[in-house]
Every structure is written in structure tokens, then in C-alpha cells.
mmCIF file of the N, C-alpha and C atoms, coordinates in Angstrom:
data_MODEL
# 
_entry.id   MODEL 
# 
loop_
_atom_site.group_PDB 
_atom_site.id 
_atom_site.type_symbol 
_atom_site.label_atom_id 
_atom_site.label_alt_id 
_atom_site.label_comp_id 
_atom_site.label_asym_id 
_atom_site.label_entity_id 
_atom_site.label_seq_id 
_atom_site.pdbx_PDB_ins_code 
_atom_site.Cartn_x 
_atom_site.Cartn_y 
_atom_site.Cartn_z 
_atom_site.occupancy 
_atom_site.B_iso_or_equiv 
_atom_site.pdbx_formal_charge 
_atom_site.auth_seq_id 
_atom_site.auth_comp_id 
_atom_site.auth_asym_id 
_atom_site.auth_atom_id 
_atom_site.pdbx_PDB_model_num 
ATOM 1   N N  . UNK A 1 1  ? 22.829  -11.241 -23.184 1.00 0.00 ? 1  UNK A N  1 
ATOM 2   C CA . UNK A 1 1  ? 23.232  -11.503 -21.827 1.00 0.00 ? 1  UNK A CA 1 
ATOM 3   C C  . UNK A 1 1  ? 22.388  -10.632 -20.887 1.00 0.00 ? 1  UNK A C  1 
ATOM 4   N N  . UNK A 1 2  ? 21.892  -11.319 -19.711 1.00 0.00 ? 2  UNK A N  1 
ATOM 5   C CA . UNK A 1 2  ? 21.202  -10.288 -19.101 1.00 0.00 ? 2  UNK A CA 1 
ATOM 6   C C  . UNK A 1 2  ? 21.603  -9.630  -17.978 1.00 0.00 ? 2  UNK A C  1 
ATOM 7   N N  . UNK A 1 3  ? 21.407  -8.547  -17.714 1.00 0.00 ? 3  UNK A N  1 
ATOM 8   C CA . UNK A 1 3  ? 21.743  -7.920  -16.068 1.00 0.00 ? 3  UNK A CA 1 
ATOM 9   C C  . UNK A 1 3  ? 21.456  -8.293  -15.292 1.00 0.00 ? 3  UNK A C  1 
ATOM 10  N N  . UNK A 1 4  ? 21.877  -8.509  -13.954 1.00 0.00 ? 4  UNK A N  1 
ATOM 11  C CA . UNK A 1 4  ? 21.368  -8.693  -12.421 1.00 0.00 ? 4  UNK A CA 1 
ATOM 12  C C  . UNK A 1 4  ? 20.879  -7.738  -11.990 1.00 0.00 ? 4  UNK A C  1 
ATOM 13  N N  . UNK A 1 5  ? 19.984  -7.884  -11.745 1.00 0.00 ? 5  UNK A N  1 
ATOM 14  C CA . UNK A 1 5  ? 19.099  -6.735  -10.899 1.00 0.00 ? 5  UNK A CA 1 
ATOM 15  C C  . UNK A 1 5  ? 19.553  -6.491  -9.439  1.00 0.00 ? 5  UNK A C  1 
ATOM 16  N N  . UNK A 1 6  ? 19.919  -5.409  -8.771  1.00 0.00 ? 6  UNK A N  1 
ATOM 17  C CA . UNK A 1 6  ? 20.588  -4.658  -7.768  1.00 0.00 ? 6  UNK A CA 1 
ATOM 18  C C  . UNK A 1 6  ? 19.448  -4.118  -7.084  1.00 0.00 ? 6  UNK A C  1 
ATOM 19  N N  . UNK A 1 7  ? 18.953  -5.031  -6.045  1.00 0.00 ? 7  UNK A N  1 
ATOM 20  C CA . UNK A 1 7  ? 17.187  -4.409  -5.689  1.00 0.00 ? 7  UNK A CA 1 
ATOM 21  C C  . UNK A 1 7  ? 17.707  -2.785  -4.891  1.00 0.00 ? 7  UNK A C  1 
ATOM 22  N N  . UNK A 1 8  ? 19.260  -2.734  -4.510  1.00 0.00 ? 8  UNK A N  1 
ATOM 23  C CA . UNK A 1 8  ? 19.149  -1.710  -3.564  1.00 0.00 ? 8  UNK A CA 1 
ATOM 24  C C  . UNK A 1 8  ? 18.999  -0.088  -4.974  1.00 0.00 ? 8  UNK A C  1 
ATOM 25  N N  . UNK A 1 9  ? 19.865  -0.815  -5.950  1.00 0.00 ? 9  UNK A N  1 
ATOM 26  C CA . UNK A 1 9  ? 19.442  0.198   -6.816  1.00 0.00 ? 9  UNK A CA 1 
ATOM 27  C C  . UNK A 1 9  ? 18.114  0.288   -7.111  1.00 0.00 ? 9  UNK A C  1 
ATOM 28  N N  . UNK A 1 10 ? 17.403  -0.452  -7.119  1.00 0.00 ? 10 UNK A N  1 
ATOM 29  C CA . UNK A 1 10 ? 15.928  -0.278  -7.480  1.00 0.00 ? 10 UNK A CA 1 
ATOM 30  C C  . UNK A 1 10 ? 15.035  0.715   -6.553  1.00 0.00 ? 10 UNK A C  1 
ATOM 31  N N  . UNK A 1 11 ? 15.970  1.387   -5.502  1.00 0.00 ? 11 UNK A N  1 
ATOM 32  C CA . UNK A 1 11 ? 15.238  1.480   -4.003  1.00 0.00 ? 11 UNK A CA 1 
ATOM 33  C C  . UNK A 1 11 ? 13.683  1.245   -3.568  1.00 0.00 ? 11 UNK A C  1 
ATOM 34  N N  . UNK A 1 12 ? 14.138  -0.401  -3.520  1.00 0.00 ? 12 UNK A N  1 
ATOM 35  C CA . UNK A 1 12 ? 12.948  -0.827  -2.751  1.00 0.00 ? 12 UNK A CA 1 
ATOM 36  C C  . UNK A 1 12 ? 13.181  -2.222  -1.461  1.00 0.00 ? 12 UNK A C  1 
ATOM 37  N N  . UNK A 1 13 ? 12.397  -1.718  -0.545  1.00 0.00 ? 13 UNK A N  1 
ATOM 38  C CA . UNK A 1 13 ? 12.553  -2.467  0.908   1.00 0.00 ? 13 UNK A CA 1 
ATOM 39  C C  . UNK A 1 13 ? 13.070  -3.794  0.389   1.00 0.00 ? 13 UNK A C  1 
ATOM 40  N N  . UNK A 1 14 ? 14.107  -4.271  1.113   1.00 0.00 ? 14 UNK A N  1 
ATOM 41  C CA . UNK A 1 14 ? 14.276  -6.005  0.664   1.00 0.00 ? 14 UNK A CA 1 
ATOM 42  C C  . UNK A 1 14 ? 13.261  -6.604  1.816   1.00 0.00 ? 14 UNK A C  1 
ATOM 43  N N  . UNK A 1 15 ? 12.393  -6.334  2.551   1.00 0.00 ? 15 UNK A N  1 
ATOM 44  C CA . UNK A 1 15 ? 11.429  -6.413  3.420   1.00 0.00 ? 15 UNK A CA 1 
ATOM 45  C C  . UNK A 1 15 ? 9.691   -6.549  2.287   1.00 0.00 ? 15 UNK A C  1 
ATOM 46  N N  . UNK A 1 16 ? 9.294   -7.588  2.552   1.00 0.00 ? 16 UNK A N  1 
ATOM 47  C CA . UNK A 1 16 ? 8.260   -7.840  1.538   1.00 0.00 ? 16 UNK A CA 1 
ATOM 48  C C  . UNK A 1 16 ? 6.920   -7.020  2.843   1.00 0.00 ? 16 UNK A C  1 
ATOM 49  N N  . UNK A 1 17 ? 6.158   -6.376  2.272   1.00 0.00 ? 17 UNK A N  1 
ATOM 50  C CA . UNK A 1 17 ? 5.158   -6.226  3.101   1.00 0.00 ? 17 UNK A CA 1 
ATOM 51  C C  . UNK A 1 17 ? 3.771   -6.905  2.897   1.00 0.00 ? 17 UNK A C  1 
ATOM 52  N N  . UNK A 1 18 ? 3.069   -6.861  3.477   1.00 0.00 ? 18 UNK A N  1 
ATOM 53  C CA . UNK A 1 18 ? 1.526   -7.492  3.344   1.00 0.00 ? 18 UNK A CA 1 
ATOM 54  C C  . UNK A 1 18 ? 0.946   -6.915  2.792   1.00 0.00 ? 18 UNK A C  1 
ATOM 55  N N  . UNK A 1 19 ? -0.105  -6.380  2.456   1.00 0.00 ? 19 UNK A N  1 
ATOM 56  C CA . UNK A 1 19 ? -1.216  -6.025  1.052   1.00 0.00 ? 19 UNK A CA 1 
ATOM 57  C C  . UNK A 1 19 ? -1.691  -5.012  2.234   1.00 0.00 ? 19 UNK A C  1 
ATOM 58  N N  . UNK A 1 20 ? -2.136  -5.240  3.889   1.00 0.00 ? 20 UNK A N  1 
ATOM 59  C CA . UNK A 1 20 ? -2.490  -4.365  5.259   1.00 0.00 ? 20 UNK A CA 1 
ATOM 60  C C  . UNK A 1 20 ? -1.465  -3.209  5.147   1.00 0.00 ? 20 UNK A C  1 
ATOM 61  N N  . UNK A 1 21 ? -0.092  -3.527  5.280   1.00 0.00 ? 21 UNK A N  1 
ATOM 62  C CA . UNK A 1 21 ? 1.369   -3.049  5.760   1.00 0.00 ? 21 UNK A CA 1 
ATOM 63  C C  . UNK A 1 21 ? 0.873   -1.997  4.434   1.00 0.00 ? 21 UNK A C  1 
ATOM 64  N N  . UNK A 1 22 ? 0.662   -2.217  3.306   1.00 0.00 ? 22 UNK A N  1 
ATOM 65  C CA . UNK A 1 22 ? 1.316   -1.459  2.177   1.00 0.00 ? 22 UNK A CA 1 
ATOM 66  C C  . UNK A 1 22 ? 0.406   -0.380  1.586   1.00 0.00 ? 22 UNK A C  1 
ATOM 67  N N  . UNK A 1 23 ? -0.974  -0.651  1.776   1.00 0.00 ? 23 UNK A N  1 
ATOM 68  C CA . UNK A 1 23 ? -2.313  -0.050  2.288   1.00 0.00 ? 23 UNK A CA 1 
ATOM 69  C C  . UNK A 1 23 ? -2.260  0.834   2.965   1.00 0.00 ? 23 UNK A C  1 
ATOM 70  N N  . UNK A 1 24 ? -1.959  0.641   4.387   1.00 0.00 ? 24 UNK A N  1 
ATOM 71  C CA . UNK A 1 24 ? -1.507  1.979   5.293   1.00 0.00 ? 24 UNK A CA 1 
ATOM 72  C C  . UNK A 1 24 ? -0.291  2.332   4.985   1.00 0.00 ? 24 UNK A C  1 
ATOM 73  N N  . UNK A 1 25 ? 0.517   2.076   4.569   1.00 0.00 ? 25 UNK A N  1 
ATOM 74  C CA . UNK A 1 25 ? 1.798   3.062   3.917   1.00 0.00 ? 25 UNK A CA 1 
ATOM 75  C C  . UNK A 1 25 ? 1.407   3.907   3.335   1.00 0.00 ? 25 UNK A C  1 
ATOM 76  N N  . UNK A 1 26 ? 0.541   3.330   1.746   1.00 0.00 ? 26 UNK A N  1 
ATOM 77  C CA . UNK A 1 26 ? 0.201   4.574   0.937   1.00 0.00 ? 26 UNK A CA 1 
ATOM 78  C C  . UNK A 1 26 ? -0.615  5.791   1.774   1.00 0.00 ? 26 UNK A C  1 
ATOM 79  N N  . UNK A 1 27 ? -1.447  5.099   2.260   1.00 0.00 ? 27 UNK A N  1 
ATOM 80  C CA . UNK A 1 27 ? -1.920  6.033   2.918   1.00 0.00 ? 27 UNK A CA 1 
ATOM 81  C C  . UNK A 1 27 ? -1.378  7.209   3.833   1.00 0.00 ? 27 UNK A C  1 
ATOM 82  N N  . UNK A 1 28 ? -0.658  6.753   4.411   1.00 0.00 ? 28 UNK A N  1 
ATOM 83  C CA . UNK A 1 28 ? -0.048  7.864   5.685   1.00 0.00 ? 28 UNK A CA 1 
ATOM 84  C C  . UNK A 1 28 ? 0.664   8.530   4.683   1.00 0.00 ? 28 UNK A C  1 
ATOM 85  N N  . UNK A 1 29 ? 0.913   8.068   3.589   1.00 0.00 ? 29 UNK A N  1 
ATOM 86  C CA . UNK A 1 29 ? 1.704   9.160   2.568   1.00 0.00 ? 29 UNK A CA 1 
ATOM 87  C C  . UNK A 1 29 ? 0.966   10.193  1.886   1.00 0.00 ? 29 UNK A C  1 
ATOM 88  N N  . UNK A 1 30 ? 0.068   10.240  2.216   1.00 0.00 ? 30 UNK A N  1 
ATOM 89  C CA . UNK A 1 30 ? -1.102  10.920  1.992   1.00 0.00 ? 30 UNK A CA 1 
ATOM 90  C C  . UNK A 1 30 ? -1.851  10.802  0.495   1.00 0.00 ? 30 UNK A C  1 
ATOM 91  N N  . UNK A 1 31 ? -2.362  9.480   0.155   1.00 0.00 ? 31 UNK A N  1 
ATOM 92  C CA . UNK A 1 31 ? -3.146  9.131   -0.603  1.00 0.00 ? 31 UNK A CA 1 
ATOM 93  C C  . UNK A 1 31 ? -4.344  9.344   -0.474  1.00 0.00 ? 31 UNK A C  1 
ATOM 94  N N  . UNK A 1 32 ? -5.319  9.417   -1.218  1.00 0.00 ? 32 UNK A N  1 
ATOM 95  C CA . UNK A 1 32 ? -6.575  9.703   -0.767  1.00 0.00 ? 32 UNK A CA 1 
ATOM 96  C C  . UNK A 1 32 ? -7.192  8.679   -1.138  1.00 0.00 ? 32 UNK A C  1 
ATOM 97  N N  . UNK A 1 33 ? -8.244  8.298   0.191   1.00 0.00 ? 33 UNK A N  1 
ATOM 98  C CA . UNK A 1 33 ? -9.001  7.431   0.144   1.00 0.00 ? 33 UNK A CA 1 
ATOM 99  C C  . UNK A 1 33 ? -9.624  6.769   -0.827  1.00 0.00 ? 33 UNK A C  1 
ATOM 100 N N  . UNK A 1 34 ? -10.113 7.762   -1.656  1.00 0.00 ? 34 UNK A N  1 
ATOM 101 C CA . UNK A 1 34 ? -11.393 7.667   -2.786  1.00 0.00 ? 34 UNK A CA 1 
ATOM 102 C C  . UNK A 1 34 ? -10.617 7.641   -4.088  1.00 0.00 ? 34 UNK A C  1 
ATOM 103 N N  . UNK A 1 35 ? -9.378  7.735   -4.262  1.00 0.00 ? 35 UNK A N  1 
ATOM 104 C CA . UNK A 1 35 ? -8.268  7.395   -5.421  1.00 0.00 ? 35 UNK A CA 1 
ATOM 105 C C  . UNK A 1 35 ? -8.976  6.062   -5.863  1.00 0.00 ? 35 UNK A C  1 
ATOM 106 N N  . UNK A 1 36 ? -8.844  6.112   -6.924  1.00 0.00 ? 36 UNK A N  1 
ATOM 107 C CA . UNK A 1 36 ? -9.601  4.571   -7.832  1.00 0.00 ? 36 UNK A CA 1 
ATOM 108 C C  . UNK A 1 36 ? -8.554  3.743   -7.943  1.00 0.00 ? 36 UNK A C  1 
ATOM 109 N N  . UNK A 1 37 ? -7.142  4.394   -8.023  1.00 0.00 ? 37 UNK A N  1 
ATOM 110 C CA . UNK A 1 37 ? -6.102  3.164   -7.381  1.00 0.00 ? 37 UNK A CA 1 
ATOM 111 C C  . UNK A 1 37 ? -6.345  2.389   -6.258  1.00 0.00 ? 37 UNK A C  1 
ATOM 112 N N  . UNK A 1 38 ? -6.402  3.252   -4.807  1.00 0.00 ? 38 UNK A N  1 
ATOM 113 C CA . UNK A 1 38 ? -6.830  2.865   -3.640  1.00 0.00 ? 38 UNK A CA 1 
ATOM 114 C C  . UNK A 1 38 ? -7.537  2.138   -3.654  1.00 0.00 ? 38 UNK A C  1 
ATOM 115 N N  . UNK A 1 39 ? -8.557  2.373   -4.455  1.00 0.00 ? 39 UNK A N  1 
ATOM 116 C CA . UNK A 1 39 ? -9.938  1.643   -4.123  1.00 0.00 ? 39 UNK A CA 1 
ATOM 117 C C  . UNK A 1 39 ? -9.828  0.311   -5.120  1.00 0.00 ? 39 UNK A C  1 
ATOM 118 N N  . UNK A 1 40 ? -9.615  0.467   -6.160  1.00 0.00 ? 40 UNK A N  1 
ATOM 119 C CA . UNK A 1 40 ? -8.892  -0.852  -6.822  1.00 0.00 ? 40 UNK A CA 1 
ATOM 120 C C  . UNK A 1 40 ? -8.379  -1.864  -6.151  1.00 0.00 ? 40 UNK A C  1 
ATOM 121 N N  . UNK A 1 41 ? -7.029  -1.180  -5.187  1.00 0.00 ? 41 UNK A N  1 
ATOM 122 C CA . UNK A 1 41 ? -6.699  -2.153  -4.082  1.00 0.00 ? 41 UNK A CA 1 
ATOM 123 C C  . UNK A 1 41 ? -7.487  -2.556  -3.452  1.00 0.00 ? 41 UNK A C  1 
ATOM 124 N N  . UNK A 1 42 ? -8.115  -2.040  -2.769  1.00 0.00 ? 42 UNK A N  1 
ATOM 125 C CA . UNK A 1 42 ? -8.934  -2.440  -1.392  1.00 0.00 ? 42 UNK A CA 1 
ATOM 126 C C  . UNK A 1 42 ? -9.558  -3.735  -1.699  1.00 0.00 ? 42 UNK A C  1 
ATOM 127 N N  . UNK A 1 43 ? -10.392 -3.436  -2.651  1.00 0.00 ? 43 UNK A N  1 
ATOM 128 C CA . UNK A 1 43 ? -11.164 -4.438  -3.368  1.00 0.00 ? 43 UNK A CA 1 
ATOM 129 C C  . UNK A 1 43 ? -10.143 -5.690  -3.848  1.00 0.00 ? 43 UNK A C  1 
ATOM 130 N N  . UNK A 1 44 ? -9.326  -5.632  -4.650  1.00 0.00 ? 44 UNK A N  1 
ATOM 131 C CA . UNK A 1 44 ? -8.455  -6.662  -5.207  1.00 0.00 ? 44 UNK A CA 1 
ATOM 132 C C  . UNK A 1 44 ? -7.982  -7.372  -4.091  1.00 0.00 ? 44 UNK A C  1 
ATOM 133 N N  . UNK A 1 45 ? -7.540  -7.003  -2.682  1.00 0.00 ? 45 UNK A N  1 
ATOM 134 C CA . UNK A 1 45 ? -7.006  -7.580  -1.777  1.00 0.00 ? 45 UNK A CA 1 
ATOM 135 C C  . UNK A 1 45 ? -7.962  -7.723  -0.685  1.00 0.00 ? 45 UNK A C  1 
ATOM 136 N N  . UNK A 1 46 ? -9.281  -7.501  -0.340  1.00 0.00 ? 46 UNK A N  1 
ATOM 137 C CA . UNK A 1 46 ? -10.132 -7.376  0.581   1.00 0.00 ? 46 UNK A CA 1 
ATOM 138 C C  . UNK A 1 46 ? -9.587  -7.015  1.726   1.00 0.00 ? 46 UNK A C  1 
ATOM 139 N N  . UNK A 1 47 ? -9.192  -5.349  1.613   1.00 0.00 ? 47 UNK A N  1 
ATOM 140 C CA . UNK A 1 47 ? -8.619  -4.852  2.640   1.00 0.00 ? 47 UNK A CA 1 
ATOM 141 C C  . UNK A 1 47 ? -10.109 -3.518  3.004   1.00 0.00 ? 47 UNK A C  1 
ATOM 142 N N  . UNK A 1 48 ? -11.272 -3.948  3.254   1.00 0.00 ? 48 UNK A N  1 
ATOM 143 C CA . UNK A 1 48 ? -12.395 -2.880  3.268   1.00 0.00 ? 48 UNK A CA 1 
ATOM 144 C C  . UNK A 1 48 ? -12.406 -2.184  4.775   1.00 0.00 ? 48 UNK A C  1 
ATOM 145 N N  . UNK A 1 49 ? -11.872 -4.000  5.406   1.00 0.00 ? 49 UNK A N  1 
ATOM 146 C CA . UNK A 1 49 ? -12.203 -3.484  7.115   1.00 0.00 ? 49 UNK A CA 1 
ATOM 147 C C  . UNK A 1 49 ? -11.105 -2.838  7.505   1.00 0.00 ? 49 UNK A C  1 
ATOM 148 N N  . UNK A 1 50 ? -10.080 -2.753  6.568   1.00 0.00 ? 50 UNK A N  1 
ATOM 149 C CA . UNK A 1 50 ? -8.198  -2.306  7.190   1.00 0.00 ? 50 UNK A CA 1 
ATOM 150 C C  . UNK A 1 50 ? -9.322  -0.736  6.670   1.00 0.00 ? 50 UNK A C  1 
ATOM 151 N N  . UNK A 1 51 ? -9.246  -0.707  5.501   1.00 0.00 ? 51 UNK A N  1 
ATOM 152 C CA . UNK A 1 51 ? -9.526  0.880   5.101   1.00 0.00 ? 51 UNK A CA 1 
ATOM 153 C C  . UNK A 1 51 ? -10.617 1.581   5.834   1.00 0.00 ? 51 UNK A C  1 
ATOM 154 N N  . UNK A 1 52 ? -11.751 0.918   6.517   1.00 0.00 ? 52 UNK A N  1 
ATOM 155 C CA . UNK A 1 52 ? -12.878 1.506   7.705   1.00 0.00 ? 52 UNK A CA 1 
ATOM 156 C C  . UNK A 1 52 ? -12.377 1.799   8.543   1.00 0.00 ? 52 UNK A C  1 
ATOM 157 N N  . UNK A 1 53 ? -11.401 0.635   9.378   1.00 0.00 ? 53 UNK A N  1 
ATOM 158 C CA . UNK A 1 53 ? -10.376 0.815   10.928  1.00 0.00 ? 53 UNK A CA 1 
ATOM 159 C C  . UNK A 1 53 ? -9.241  1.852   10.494  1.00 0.00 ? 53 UNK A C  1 
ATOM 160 N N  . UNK A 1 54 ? -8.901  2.170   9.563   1.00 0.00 ? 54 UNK A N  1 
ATOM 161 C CA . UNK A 1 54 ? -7.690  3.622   9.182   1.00 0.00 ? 54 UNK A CA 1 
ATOM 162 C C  . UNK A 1 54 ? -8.282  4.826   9.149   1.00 0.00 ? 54 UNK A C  1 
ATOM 163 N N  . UNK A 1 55 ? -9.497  4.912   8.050   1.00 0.00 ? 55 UNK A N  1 
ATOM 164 C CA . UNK A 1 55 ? -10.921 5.930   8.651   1.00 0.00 ? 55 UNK A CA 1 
ATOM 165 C C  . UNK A 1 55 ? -10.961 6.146   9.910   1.00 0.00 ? 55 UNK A C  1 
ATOM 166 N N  . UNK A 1 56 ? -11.310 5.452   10.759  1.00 0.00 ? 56 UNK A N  1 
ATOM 167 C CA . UNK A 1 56 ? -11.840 5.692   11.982  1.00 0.00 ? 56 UNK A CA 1 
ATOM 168 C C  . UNK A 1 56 ? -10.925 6.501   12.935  1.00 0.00 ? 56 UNK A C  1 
ATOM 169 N N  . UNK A 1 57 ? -9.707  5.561   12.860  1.00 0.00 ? 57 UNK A N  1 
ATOM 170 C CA . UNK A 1 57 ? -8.167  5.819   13.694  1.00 0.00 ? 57 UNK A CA 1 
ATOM 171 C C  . UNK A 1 57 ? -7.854  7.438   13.471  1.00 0.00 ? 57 UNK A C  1 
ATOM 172 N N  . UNK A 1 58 ? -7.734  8.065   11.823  1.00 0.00 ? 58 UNK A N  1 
ATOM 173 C CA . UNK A 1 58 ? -7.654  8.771   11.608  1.00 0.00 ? 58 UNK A CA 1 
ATOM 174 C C  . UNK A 1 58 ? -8.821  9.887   11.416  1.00 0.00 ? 58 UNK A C  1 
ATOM 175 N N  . UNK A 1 59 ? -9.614  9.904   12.213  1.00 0.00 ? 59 UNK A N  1 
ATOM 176 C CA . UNK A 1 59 ? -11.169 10.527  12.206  1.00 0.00 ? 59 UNK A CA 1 
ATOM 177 C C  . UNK A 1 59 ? -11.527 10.827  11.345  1.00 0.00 ? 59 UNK A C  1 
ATOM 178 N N  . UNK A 1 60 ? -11.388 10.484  10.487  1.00 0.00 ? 60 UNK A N  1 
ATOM 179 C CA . UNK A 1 60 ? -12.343 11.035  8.770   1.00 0.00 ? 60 UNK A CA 1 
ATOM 180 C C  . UNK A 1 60 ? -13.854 10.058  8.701   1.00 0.00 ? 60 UNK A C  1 
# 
């Protein structure tokens, strides 16, 4: 028999975000740019110009 999954127990947003939205999340959480996760993303989702315009915003 299986369980129902309880997303609030899971704590995660019942709010879906965009691949942009979730990009700058990690980030302001203080991820680093050059993380091969990060950059994994960027690439997998063609988020290059979100990650140049977050550079910039944030003067690095």
C-alpha cells in the first residue's frame, strides 16, 4: 500500500518556479557561480544570459 505524499511535510513551495526564479534563488543563497552544479544548470536550461545579468546586477 502506498503513502500519500504531504508536500508540506516535504517542505517545499507548492509554488512551482521557473528554471530563471530558481537560478537566482540558489544564488542569493549564496552559491557560487563557478559550482559545476550551477554551471550544469545554466547550461541544461540555457540560463547563460540570466547568469551574466545576475553577475552584472551583483558587480562581480
Amino acid at each position: 500500500m502506498a503513502e500519500s505524499v504531504n508536500e508540506a511535510e516535504l517542505g517545499r513551495s507548492k509554488q512551482s518556479a521557473t528554471p530563471r526564479e530558481h537560478l537566482q534563488h540558489l544564488l542569493n543563497l549564496g552559491w557560487e557561480v563557478n559550482s559545476p552544479l550551477i554551471q550544469k544548470y545554466v547550461v541544461g536550461n540555457s540560463l547563460q544570459k540570466e547568469l551574466d545579468d545576475w553577475l552584472k546586477s551583483a558587480g562581480q
